[in-house]
Backbone as ProteinMPNN parsed JSONL, in Angstrom:
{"seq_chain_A": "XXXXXXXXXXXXXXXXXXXXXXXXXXXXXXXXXXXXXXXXXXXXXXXXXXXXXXXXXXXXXXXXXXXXXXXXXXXXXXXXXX", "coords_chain_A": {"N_chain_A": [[-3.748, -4.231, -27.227], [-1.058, -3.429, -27.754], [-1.378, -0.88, -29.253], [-2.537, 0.704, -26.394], [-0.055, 0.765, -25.04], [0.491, -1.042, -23.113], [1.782, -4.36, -21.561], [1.55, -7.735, -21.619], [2.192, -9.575, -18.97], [3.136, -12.999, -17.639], [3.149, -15.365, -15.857], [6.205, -17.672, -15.041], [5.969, -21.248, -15.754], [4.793, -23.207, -12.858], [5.229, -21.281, -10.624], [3.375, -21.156, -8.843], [3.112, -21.124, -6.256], [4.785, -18.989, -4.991], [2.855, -16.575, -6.318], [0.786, -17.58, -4.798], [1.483, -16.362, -2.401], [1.855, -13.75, -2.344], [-0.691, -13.375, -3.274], [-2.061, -13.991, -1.069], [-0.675, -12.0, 1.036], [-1.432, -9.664, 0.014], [-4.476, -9.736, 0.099], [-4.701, -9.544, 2.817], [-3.83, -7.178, 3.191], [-5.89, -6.076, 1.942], [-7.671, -6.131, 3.151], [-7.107, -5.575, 6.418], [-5.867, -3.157, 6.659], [-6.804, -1.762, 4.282], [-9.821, -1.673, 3.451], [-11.566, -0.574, 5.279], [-11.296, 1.825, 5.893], [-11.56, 5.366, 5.394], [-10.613, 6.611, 2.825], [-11.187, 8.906, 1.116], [-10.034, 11.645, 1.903], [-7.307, 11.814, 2.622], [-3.882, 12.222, 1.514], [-1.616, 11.803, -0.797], [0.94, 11.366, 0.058], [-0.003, 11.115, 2.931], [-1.306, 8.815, 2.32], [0.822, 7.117, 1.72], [2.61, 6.621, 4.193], [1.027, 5.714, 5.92], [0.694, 2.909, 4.709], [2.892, 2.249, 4.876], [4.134, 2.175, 7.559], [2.319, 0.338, 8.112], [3.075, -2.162, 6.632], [5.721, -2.199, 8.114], [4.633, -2.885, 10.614], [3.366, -5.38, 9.891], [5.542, -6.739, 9.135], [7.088, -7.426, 11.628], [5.503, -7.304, 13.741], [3.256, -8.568, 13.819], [1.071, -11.512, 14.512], [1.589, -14.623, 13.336], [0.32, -17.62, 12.366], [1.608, -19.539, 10.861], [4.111, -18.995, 11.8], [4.18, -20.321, 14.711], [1.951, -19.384, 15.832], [3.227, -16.754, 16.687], [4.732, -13.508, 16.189], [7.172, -11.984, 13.79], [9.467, -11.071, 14.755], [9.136, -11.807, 17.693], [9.574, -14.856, 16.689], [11.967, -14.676, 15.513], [13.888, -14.263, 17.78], [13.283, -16.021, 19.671], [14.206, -18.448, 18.113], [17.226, -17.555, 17.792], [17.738, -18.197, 19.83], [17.401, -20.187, 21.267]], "CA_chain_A": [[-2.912, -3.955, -26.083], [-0.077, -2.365, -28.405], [-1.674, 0.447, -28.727], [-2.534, 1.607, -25.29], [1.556, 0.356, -24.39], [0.066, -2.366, -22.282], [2.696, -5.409, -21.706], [1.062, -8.602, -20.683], [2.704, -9.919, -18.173], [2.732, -14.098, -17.729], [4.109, -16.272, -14.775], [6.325, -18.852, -15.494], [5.474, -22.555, -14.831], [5.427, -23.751, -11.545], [5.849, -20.785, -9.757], [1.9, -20.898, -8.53], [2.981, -21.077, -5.103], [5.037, -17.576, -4.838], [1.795, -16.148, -6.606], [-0.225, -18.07, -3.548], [1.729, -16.244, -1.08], [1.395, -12.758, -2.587], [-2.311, -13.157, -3.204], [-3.094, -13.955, 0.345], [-0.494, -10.967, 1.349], [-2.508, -8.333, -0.365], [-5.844, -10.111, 0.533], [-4.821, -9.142, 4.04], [-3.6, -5.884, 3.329], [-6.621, -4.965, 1.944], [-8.59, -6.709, 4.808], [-6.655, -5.058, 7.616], [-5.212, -1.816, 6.327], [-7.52, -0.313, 3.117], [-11.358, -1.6, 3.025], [-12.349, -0.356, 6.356], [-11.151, 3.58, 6.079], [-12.226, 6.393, 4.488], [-9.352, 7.41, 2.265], [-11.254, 9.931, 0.358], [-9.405, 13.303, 2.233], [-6.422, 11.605, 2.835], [-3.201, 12.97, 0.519], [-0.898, 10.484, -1.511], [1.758, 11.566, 1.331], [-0.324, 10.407, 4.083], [-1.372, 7.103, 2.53], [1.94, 6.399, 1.938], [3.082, 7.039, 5.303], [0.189, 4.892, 7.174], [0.782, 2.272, 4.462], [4.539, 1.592, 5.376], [3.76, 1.502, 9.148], [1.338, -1.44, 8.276], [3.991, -2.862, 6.619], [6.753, -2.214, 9.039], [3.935, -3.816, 11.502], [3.014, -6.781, 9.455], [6.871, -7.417, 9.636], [7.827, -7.038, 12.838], [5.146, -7.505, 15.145], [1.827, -9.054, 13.504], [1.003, -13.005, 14.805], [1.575, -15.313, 12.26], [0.26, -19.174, 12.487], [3.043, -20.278, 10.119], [5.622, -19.465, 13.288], [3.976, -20.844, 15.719], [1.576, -18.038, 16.334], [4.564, -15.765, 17.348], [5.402, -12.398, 15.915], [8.676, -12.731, 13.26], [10.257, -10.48, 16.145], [9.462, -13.052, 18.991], [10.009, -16.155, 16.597], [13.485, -14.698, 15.31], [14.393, -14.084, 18.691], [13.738, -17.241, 20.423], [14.805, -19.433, 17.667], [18.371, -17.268, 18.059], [18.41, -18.025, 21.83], [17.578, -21.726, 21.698]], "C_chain_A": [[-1.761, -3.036, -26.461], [-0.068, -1.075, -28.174], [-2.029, 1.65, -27.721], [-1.38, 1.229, -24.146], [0.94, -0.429, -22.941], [1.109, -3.415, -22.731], [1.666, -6.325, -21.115], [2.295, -8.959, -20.21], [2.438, -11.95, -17.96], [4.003, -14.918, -16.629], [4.988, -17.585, -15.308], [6.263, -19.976, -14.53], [5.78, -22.772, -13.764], [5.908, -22.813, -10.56], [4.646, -20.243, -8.932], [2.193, -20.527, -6.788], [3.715, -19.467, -4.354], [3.972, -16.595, -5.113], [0.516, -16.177, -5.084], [0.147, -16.694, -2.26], [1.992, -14.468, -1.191], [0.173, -12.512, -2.618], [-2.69, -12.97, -1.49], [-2.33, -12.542, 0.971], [-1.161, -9.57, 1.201], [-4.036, -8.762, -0.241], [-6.122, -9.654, 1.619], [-4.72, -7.988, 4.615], [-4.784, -5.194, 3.435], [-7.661, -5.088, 3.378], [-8.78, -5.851, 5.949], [-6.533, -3.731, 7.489], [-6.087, -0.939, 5.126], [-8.794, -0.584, 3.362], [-11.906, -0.776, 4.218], [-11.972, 1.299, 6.8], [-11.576, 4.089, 4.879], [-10.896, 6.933, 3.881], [-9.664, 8.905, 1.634], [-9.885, 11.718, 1.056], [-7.795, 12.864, 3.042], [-5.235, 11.756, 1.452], [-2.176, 11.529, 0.389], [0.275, 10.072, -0.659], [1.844, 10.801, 2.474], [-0.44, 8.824, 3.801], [-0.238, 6.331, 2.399], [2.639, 5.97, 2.855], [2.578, 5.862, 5.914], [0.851, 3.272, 5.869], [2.181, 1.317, 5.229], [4.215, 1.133, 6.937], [3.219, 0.57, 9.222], [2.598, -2.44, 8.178], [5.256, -3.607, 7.486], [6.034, -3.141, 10.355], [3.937, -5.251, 11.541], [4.621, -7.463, 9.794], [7.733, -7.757, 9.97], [6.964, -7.443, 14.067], [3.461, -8.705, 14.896], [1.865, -10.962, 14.01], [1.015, -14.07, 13.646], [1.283, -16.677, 12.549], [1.151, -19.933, 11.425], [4.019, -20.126, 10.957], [4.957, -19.432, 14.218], [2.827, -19.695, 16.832], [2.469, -16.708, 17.49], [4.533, -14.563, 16.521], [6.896, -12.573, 15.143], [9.519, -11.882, 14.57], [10.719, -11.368, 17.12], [9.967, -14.365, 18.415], [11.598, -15.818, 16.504], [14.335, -14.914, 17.039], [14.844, -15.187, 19.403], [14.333, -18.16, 19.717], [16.642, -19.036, 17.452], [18.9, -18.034, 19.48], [18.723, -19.938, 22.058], [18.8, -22.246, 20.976]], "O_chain_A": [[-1.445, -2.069, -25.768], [0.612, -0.331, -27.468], [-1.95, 2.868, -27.879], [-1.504, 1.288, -22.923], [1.201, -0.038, -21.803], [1.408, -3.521, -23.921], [0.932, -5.899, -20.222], [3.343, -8.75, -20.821], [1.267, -12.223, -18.22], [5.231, -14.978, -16.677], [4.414, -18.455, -15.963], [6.379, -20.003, -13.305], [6.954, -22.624, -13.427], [6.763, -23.14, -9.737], [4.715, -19.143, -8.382], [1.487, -19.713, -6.193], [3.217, -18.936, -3.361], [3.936, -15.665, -4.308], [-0.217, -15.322, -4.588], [-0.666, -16.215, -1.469], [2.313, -13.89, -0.153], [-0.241, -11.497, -2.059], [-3.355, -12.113, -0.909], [-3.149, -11.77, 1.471], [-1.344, -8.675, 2.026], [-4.828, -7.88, -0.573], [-7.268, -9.294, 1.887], [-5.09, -7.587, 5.719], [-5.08, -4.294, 4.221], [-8.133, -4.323, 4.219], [-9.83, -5.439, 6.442], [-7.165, -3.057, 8.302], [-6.059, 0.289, 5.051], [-9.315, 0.503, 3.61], [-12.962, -0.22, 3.913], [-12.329, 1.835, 7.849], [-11.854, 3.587, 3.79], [-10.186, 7.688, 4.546], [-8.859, 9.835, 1.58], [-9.189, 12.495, 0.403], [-7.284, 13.57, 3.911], [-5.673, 11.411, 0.355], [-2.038, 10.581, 1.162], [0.657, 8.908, -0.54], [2.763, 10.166, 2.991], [-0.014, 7.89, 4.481], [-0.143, 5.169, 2.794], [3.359, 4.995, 2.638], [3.338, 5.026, 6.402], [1.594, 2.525, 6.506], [2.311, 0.243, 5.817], [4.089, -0.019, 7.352], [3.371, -0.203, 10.168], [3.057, -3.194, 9.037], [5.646, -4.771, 7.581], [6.702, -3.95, 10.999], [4.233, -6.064, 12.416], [4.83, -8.438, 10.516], [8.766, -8.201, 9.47], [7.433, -7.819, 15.141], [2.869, -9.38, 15.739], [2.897, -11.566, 13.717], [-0.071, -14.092, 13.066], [2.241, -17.129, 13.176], [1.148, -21.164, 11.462], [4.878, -21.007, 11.002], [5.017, -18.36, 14.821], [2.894, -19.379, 18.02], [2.267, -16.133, 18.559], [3.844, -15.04, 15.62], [7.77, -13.21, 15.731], [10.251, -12.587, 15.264], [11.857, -11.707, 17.445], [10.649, -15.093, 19.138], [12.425, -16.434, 17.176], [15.262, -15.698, 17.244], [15.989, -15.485, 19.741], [15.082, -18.892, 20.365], [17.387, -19.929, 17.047], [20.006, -18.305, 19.948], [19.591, -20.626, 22.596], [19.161, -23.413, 21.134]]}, "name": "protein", "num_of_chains": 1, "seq": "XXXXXXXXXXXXXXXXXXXXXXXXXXXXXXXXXXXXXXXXXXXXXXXXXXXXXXXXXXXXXXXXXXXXXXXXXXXXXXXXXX"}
């Protein structure tokens, strides 16, 4: 590993559940946002571009069953109002 300046990298204990909740984030990314296009003729520019908008989507408007199948938009909102 030295030699081709490779670091391992190693979680510490007990922190399986932050790991959990990244895995399934990029499980969904690729789900929703990369397996199902053709990137080939798309420029590092553009995918950057469409990427963020997912993002900015995912968190802002996307349905989530952890709030109550709401949108963090609509949950922040109503749980301000009530």
């Amino acid at each position: 590993m030295e030699e081709n300046s490779l670091i391992r990298l190693m979680s510490k204990k007990d922190v399986h559940q932050i790991t959990q909740h990244c895995e399934g984030f990029f499980g969904r990314l690729k789900n929703e946002f990369y397996y199902h296009r053709d990137w080939r003729n798309i420029s590092t520019e553009e995918f950057m571009k469409q990427l963020n908008e997912y993002i900015m989507w995912y968190n802002s408007k996307r349905i989530k069953s952890s709030l109550e199948y709401k949108s963090p938009k609509d949950y922040r909102r109503e749980d301000y109002w009530v």
